[in-house]
mmCIF file of the C-alpha atoms, coordinates in Angstrom:
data_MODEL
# 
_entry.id   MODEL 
# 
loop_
_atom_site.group_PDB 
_atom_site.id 
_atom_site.type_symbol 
_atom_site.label_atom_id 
_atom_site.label_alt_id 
_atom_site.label_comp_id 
_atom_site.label_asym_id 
_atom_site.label_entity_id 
_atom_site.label_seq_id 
_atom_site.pdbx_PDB_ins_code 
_atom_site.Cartn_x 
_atom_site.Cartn_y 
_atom_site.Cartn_z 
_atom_site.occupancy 
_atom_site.B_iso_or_equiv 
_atom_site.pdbx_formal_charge 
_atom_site.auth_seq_id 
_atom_site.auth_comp_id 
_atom_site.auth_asym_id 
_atom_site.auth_atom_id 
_atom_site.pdbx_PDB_model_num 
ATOM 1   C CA . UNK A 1 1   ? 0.000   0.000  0.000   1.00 0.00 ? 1   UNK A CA 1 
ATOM 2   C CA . UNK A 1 2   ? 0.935   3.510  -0.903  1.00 0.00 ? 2   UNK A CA 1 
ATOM 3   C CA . UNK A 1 3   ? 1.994   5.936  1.382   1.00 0.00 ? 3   UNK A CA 1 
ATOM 4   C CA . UNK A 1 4   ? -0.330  8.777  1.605   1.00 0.00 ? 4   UNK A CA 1 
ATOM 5   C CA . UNK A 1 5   ? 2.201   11.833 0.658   1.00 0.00 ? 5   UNK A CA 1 
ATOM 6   C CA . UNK A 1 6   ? 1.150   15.117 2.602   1.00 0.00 ? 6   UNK A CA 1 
ATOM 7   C CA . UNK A 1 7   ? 1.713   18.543 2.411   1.00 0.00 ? 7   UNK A CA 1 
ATOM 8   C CA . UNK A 1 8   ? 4.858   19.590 4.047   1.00 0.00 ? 8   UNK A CA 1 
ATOM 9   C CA . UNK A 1 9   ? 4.621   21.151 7.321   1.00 0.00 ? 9   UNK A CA 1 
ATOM 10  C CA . UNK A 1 10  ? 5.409   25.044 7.527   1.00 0.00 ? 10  UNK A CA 1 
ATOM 11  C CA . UNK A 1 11  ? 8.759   24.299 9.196   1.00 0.00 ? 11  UNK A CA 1 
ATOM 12  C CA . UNK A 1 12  ? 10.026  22.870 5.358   1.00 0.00 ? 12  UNK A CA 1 
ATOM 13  C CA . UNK A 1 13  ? 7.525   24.901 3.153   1.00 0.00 ? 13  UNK A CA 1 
ATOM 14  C CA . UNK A 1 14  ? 7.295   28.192 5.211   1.00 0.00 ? 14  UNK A CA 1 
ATOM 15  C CA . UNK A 1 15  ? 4.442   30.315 3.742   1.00 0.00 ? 15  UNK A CA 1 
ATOM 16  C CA . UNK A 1 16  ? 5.377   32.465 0.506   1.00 0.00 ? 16  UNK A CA 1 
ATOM 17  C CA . UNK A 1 17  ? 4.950   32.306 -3.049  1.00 0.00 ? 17  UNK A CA 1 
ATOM 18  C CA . UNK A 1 18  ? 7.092   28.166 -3.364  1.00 0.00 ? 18  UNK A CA 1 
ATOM 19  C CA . UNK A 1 19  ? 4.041   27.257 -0.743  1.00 0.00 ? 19  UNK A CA 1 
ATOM 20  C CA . UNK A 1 20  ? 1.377   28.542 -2.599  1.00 0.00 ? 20  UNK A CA 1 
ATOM 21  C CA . UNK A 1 21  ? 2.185   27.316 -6.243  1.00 0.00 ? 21  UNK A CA 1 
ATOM 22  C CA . UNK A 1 22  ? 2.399   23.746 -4.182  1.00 0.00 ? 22  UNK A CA 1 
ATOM 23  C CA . UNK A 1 23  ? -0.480  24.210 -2.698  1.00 0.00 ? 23  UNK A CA 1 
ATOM 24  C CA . UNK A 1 24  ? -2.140  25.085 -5.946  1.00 0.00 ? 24  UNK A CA 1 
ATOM 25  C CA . UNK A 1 25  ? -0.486  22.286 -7.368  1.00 0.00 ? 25  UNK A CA 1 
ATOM 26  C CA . UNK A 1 26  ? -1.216  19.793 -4.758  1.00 0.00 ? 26  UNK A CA 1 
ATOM 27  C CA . UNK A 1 27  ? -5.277  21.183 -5.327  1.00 0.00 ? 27  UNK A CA 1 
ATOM 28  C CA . UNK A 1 28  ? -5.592  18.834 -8.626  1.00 0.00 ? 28  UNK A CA 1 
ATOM 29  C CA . UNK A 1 29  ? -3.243  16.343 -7.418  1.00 0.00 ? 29  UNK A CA 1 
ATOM 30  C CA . UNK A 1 30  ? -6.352  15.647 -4.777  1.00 0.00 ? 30  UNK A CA 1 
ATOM 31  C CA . UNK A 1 31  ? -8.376  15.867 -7.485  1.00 0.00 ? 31  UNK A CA 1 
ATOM 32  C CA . UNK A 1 32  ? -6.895  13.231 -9.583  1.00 0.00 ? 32  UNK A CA 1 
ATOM 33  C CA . UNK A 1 33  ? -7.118  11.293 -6.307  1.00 0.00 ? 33  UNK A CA 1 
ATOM 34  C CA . UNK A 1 34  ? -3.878  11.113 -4.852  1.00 0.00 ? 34  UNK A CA 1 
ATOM 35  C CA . UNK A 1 35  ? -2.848  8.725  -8.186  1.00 0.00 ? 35  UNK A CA 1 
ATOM 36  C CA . UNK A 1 36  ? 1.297   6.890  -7.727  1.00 0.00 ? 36  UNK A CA 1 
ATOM 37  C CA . UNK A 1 37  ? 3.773   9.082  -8.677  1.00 0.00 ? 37  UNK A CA 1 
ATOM 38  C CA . UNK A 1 38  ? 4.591   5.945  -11.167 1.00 0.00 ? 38  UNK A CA 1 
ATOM 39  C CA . UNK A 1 39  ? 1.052   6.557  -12.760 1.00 0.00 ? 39  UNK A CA 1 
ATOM 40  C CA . UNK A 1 40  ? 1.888   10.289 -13.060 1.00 0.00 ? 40  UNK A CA 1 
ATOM 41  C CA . UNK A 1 41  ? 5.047   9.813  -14.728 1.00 0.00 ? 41  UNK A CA 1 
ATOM 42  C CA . UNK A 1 42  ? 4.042   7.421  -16.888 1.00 0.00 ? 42  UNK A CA 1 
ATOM 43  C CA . UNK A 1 43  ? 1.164   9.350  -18.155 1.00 0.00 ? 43  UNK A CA 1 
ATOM 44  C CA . UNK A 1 44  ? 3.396   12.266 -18.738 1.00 0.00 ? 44  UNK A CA 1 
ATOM 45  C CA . UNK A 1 45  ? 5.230   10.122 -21.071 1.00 0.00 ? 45  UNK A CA 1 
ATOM 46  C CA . UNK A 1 46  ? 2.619   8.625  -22.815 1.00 0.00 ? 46  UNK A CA 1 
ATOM 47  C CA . UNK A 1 47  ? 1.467   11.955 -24.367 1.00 0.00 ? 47  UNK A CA 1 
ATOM 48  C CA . UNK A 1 48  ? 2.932   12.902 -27.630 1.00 0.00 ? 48  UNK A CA 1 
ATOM 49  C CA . UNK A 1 49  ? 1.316   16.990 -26.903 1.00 0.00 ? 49  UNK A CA 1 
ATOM 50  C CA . UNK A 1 50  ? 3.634   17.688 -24.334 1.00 0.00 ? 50  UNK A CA 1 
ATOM 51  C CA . UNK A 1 51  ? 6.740   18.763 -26.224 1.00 0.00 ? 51  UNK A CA 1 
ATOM 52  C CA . UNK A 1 52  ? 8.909   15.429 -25.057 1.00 0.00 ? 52  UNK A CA 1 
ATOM 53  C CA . UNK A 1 53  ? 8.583   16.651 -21.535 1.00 0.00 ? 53  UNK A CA 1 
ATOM 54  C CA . UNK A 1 54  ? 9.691   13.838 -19.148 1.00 0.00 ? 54  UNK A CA 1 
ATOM 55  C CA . UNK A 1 55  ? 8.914   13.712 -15.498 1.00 0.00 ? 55  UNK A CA 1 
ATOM 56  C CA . UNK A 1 56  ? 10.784  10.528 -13.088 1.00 0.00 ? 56  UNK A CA 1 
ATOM 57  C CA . UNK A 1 57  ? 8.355   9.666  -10.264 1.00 0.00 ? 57  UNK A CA 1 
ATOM 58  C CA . UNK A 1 58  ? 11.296  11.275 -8.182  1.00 0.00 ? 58  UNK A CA 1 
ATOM 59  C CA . UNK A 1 59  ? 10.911  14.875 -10.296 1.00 0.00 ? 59  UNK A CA 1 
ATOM 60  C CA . UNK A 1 60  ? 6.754   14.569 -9.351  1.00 0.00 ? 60  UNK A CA 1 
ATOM 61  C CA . UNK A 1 61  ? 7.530   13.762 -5.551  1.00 0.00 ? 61  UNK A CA 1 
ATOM 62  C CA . UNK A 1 62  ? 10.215  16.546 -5.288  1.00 0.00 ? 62  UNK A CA 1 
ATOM 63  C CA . UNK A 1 63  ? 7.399   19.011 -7.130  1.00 0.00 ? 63  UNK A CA 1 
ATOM 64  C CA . UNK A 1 64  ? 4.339   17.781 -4.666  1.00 0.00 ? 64  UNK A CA 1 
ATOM 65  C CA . UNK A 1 65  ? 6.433   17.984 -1.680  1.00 0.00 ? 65  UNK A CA 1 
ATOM 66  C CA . UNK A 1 66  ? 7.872   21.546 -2.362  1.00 0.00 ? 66  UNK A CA 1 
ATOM 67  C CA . UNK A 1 67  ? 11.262  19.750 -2.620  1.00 0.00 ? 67  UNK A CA 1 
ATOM 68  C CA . UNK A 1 68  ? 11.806  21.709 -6.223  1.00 0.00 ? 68  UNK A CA 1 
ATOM 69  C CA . UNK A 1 69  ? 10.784  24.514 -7.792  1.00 0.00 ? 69  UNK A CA 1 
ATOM 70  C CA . UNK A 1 70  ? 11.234  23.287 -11.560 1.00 0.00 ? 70  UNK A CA 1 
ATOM 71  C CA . UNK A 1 71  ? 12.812  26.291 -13.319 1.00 0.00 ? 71  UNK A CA 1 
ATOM 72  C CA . UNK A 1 72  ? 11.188  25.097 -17.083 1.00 0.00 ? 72  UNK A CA 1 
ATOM 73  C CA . UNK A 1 73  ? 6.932   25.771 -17.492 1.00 0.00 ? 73  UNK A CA 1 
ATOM 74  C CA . UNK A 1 74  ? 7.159   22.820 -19.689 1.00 0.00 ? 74  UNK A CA 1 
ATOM 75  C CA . UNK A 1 75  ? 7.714   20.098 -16.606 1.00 0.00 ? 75  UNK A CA 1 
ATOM 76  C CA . UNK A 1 76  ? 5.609   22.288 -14.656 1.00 0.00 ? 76  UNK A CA 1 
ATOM 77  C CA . UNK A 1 77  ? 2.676   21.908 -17.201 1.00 0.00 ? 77  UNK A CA 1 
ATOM 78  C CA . UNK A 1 78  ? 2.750   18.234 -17.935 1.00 0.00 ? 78  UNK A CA 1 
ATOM 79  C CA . UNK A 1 79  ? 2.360   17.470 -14.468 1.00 0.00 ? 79  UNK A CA 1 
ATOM 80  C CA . UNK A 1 80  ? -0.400  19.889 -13.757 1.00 0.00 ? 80  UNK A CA 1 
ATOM 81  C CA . UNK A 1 81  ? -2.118  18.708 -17.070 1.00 0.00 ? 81  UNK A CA 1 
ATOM 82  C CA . UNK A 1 82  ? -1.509  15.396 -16.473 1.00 0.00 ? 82  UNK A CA 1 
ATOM 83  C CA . UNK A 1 83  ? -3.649  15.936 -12.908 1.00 0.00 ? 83  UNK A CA 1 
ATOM 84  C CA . UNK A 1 84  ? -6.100  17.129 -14.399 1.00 0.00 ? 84  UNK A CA 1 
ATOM 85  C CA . UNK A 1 85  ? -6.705  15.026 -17.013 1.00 0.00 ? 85  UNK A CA 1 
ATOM 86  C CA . UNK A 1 86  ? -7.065  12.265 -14.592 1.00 0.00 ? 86  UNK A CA 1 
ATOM 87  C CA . UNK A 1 87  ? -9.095  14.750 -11.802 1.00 0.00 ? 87  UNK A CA 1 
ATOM 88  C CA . UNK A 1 88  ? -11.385 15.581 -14.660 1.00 0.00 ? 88  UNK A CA 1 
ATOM 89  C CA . UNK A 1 89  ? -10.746 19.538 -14.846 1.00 0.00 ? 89  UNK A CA 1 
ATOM 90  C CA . UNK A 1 90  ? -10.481 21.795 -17.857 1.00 0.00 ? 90  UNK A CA 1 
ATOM 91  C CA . UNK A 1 91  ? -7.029  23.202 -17.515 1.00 0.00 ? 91  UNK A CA 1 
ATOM 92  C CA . UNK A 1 92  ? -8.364  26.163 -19.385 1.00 0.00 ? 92  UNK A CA 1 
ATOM 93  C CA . UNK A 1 93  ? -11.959 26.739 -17.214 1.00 0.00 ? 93  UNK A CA 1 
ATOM 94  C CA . UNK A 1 94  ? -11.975 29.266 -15.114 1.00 0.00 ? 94  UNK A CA 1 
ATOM 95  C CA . UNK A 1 95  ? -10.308 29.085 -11.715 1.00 0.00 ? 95  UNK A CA 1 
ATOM 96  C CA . UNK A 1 96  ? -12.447 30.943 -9.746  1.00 0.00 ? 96  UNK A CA 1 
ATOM 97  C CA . UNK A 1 97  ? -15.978 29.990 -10.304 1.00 0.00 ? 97  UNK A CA 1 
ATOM 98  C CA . UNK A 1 98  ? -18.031 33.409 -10.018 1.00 0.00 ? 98  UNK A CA 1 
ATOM 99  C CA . UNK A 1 99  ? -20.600 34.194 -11.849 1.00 0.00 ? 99  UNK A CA 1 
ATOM 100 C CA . UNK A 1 100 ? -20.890 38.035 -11.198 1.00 0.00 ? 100 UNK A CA 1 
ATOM 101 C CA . UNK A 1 101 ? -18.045 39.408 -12.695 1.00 0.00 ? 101 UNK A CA 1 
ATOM 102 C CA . UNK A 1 102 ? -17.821 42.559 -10.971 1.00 0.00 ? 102 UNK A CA 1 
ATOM 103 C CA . UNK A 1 103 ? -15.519 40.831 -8.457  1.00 0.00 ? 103 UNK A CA 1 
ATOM 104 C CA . UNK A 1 104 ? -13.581 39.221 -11.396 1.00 0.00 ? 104 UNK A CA 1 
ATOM 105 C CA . UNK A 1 105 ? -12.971 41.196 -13.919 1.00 0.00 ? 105 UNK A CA 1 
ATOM 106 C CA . UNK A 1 106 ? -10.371 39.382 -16.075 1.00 0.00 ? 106 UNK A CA 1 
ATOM 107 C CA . UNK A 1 107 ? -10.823 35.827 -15.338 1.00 0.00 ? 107 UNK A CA 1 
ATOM 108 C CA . UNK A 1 108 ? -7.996  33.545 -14.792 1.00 0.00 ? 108 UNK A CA 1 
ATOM 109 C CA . UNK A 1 109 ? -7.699  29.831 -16.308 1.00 0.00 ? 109 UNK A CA 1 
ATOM 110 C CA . UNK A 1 110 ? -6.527  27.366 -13.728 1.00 0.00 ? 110 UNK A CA 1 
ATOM 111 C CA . UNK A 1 111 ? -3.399  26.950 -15.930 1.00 0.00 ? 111 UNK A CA 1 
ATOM 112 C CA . UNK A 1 112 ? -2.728  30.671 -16.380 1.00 0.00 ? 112 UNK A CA 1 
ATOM 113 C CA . UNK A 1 113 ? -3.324  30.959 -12.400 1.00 0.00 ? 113 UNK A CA 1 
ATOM 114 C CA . UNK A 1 114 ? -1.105  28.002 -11.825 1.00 0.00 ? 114 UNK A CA 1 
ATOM 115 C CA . UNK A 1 115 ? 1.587   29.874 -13.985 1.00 0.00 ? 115 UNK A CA 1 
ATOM 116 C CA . UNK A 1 116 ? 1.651   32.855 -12.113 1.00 0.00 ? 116 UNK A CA 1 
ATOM 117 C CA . UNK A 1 117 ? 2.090   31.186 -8.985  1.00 0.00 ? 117 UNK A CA 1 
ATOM 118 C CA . UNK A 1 118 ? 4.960   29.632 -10.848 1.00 0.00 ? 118 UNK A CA 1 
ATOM 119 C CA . UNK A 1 119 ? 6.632   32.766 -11.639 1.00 0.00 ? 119 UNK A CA 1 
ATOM 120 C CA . UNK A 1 120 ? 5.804   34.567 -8.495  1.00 0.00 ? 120 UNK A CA 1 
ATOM 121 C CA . UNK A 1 121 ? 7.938   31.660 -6.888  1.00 0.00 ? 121 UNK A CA 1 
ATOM 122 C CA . UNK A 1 122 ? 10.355  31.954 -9.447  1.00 0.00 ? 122 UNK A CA 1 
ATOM 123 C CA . UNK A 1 123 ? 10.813  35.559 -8.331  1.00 0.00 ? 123 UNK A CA 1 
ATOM 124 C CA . UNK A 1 124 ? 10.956  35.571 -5.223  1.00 0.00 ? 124 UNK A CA 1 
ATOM 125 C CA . UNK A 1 125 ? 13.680  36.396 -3.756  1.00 0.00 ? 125 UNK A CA 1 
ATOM 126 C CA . UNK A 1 126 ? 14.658  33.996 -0.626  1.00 0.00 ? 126 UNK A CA 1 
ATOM 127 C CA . UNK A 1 127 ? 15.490  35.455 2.733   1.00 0.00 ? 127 UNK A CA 1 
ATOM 128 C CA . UNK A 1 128 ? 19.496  36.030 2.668   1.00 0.00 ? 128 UNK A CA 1 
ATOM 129 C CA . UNK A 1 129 ? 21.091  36.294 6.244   1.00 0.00 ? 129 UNK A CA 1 
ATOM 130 C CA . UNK A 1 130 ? 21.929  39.514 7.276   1.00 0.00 ? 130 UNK A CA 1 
ATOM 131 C CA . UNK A 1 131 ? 25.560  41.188 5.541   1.00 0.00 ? 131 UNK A CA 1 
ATOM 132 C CA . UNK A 1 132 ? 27.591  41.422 8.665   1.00 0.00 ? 132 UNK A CA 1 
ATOM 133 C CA . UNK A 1 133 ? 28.748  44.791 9.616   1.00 0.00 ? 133 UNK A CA 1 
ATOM 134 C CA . UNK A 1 134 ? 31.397  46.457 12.233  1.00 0.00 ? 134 UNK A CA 1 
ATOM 135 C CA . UNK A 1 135 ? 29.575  47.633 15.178  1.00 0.00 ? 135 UNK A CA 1 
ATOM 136 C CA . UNK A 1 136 ? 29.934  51.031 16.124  1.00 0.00 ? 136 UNK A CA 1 
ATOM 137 C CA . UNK A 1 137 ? 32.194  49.934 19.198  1.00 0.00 ? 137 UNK A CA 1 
ATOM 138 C CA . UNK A 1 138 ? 34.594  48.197 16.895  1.00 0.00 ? 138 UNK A CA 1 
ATOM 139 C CA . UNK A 1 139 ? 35.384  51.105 14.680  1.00 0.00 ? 139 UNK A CA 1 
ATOM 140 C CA . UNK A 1 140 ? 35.855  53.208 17.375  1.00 0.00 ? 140 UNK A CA 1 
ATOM 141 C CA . UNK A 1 141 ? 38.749  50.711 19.075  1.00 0.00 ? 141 UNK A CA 1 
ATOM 142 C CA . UNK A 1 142 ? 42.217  52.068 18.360  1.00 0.00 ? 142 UNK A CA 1 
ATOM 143 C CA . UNK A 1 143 ? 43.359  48.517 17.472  1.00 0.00 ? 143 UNK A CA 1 
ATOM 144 C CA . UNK A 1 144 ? 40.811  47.806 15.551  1.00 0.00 ? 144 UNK A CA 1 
ATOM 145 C CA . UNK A 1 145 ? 42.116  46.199 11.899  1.00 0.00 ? 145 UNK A CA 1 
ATOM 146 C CA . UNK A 1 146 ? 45.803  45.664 13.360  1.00 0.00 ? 146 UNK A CA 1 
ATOM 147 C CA . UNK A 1 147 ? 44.962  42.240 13.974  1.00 0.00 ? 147 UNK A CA 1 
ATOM 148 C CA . UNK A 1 148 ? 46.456  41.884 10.188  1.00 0.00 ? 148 UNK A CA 1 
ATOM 149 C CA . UNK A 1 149 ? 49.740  41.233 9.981   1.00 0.00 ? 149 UNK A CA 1 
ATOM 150 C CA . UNK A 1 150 ? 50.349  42.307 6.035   1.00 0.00 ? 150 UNK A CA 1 
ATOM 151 C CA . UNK A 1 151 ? 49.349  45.789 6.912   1.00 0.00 ? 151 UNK A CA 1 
ATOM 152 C CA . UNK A 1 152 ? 51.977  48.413 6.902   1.00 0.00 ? 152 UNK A CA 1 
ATOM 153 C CA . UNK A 1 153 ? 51.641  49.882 10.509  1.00 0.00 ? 153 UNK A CA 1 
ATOM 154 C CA . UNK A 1 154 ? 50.671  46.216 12.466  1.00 0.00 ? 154 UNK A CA 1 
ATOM 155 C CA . UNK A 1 155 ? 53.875  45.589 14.771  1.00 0.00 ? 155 UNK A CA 1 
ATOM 156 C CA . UNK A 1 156 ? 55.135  41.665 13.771  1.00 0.00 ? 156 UNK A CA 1 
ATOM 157 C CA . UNK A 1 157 ? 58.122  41.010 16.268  1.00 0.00 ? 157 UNK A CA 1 
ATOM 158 C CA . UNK A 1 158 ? 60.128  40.235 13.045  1.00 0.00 ? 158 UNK A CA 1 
ATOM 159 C CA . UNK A 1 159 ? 62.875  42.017 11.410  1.00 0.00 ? 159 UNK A CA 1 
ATOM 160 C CA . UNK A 1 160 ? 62.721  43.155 8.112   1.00 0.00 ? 160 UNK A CA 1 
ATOM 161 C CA . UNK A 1 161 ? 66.752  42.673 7.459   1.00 0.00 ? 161 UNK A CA 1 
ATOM 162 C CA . UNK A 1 162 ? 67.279  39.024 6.103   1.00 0.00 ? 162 UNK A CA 1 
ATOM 163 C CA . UNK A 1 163 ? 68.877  36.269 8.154   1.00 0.00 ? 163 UNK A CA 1 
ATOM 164 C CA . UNK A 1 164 ? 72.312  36.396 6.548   1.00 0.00 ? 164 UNK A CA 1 
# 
């Protein structure tokens, strides 16, 4: 029996834009009812539309799980049409299902929604650690920056004349 594969917790996905395209992702993955990850990549390459695209049951895991951000549409796609072929959803219908489109002006596809998420996780820039800088304290010591002993003033204990 198949383990059931679940969403990662927020201590390995923290929230963002990488979380939300695998949420979205994960949304027709349910739909399809949780299929292998062997049936997935098969499927994927058992469809002549999808440009050659090839997706290892490994690639889908590492996608589902938040593992990977794929940096090509193309992978992205087949999976997510692969979904929902097998989920039964229109990858072009409408994502949001309102009728009264004063709340949604310009409608967005599931697979132009999906893409966005895509490249808003693309873009995001992750959270570099701080640049270290010299506290004020340290540029104020006298010594401060003599601790090098190329520099011209720093005393070294050694003569300059040669041994001989």
């Amino acid at each position: 029996m198949a383990r059931i594969m679940r969403m990662p917790p927020q201590s390995d996905l923290p929230d963002g834009p990488h979380r939300k395209f695998v949420e979205e992702l994960r949304r027709y993955y349910r739909a399809a009812g949780r299929p292998s990850l062997r049936q997935v990549s098969r499927a994927i390459e058992g469809r002549a539309d999808l440009k050659e695209v090839t997706a290892s049951q490994e690639s889908v895991r590492r996608m589902l799980k938040g593992m990977v951000l794929p940096t090509d549409w193309d992978r992205v796609y087949a999976v997510f049409f692969v979904l929902c072929e097998m989920g039964n959803i229109d990858p072009g219908a409408n994502r949001w299902h309102n009728e009264d489109t004063r709340f949604d002006p310009e409608p967005e596809s599931n697979s132009e929604y999906l893409n966005r998420l895509w490249d808003d996780a693309l873009e995001a820039e992750p959270n570099p650690p701080p640049i270290p800088r010299p506290s004020v304290s340290q540029q104020a010591h006298p010594g401060y920056g003599q601790d090098d002993p190329w520099a011209a003033d720093a005393p070294s204990g050694y003569s300059d004349e040669p041994p001989f």
